[in-house]
N, C-alpha and C positions, 0 to 999 in steps of 0.2 A: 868123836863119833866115826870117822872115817876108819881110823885103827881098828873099833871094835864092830864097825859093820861094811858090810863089800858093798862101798860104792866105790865110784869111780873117783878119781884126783882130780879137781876143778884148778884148771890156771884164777885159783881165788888167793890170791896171800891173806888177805883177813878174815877167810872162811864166812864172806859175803850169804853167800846162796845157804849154805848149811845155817847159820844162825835164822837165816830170814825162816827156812823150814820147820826149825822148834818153833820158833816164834810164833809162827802160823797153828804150829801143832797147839801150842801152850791156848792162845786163842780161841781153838776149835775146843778146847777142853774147857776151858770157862763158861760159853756159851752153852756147851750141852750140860753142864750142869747146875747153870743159873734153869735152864728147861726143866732138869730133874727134880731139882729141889721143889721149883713151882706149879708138879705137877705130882700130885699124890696117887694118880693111877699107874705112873711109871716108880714104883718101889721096888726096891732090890737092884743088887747089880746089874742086872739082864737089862733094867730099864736106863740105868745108867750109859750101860755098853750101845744098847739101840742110839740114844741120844748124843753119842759121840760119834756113832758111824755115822748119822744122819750131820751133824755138825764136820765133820771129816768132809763129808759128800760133796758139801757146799763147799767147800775152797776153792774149789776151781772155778767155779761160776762167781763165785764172789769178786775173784780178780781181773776177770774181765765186763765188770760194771762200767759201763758209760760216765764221767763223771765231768758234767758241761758247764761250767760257769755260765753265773745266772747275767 
């Protein structure tokens, strides 16, 4: 990914940060279309693409969740 897109060279030898990112991405994609599937007013790719920007949106707040053992 780095070859075929200009980011920058992380001191990561096992390309930590980049896999965590698909991963995240891949994530974000599931949930927006477990959404799409179970919602028949969003048809078509349009409804699709909303439903991943909005599932996109959320990664960043999602990983700064509070998470307190009980």
């Amino acid at each position: 990914m780095q070859r075929r897109f200009d980011m920058p060279v992380q001191p990561d030898p096992y390309g930590l940060r980049l896999r965590l990112a698909v991963d995240l991405l891949a994530a974000a994609f599931r949930r927006a279309l477990e959404r799409w599937v179970a919602d028949p007013s969003e048809s078509g790719h349009e409804g699709l693409a909303d439903a991943l920007r909005d599932a996109c949106a959320a990664v960043p707040e999602s990983l700064t969740l509070p998470a307190r053992p009980r």
